[in-house]
VEXDREN-2710 file (C-alpha; in Angstrom, 1 decimal):
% VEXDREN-2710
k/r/px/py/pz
1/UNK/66.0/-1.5/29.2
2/UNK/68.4/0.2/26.8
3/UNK/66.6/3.3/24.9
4/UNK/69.2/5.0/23.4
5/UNK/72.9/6.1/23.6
6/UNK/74.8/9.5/24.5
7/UNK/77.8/10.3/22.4
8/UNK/80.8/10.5/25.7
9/UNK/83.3/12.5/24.5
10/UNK/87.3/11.2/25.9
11/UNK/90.1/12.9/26.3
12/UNK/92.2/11.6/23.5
13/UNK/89.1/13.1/21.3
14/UNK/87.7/9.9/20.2
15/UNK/84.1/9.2/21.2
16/UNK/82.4/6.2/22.2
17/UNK/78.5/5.4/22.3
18/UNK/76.9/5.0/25.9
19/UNK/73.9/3.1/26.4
20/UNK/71.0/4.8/28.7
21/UNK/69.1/3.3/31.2
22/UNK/65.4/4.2/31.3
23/UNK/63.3/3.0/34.2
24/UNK/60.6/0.2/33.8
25/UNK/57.8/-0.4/35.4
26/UNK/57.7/-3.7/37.6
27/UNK/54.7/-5.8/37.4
28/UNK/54.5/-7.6/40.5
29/UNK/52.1/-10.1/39.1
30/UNK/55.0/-11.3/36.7
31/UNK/57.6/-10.7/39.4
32/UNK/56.2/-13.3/41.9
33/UNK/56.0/-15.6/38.4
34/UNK/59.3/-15.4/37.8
35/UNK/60.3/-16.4/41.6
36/UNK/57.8/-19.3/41.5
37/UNK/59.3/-20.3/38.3
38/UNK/62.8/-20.0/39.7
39/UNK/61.7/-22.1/42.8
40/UNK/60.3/-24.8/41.0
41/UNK/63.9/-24.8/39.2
42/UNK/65.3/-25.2/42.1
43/UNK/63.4/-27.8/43.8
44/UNK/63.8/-29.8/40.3
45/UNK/67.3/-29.2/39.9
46/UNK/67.9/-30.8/43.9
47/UNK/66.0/-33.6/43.0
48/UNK/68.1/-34.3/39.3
49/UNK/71.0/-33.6/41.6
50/UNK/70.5/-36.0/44.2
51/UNK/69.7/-38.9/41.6
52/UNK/73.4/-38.0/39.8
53/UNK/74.7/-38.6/43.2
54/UNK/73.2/-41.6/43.6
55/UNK/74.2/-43.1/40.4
56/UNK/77.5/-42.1/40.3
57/UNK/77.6/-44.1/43.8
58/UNK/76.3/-46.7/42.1
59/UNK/78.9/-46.6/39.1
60/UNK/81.5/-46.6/42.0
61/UNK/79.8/-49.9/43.6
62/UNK/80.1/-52.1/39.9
63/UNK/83.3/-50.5/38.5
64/UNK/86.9/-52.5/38.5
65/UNK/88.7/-49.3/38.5
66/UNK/89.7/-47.9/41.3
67/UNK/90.8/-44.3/39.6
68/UNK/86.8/-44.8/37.9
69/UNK/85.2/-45.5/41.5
70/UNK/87.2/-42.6/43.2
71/UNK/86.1/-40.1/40.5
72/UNK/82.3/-41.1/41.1
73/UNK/82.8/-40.6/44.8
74/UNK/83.8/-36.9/44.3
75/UNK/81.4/-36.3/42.0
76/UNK/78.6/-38.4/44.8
77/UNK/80.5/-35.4/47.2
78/UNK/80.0/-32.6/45.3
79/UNK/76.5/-33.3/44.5
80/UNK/75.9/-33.7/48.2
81/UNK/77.4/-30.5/49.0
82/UNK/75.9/-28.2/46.3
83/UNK/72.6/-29.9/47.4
84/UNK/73.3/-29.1/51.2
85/UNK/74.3/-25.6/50.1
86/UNK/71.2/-24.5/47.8
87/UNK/68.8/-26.7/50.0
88/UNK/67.6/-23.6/52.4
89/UNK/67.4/-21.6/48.8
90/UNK/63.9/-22.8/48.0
91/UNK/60.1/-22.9/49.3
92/UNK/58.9/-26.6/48.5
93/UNK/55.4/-27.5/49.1
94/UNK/54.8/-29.9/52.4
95/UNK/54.7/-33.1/50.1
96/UNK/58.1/-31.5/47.8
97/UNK/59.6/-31.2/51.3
98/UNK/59.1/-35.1/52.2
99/UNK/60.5/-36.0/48.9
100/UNK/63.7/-33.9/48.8
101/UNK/63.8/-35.0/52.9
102/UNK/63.7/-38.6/52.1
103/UNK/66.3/-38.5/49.2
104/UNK/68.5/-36.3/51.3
105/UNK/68.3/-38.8/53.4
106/UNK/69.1/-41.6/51.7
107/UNK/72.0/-40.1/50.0
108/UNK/73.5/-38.9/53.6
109/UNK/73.7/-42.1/54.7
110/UNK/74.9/-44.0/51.4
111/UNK/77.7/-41.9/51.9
112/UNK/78.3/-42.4/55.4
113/UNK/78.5/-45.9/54.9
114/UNK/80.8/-45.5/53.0
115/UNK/82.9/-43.4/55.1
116/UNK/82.8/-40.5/52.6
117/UNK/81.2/-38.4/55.4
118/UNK/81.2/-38.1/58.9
119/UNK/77.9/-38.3/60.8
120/UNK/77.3/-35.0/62.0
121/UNK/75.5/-36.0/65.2
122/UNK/78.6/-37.6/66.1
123/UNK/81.3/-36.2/69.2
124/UNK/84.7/-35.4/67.1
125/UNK/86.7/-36.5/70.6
126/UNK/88.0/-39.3/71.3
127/UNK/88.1/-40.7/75.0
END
């Protein structure tokens, strides 16, 4: 919280205004608010995320254009990897879990069908 300024005197002998920083209390009440609010972002955010994915995949399956279809495949991708990233970022609830589990789920292998990722389960080496 900004309070007031100092008057910082430089060298050339002009003077610029400096803010101060004066400590404020934390309420924790408010403070585990805030994070519960910012979790239930987060969970919401996945789940809009994962439904963008899959209707940009469905875009790519009814367009004539292959420049259109390609475009909605990277976009698909790059849903599914912010969604893999920020995944372990949030607390759901047991039933939140199954839900973003199941959608995960069915996005992962909607793209693997379509060769757009690799199964991770499988052995890289051929023999």
């Amino acid at each position: 919280m900004l309070t007031g300024r100092t008057i910082v005197p430089l060298a050339s002998h002009r003077v610029f205004m400096q803010p101060q920083k004066m400590a404020v209390p934390v309420d924790p009440k408010s403070t585990q608010e805030i994070m519960d609010q910012s979790n239930r972002i987060g969970i919401d955010f996945l789940l809009a995320d994962m439904a963008a994915a899959m209707t940009f995949l469905d875009l790519a399956d009814t367009t004539q254009s292959q420049e259109t279809r390609n475009r909605n495949h990277k976009n698909a991708c790059l849903a599914f990897e912010t969604v893999s990233r920020l995944m372990p970022r949030v607390f759901p609830s047991a039933e939140e879990r199954r839900a973003l589990d199941e959608r995960f789920t069915r996005l992962t292998k909607r793209l693997m069908a379509l060769g757009l990722l690799r199964d991770p389960n499988r052995n890289e080496r051929s023999t």
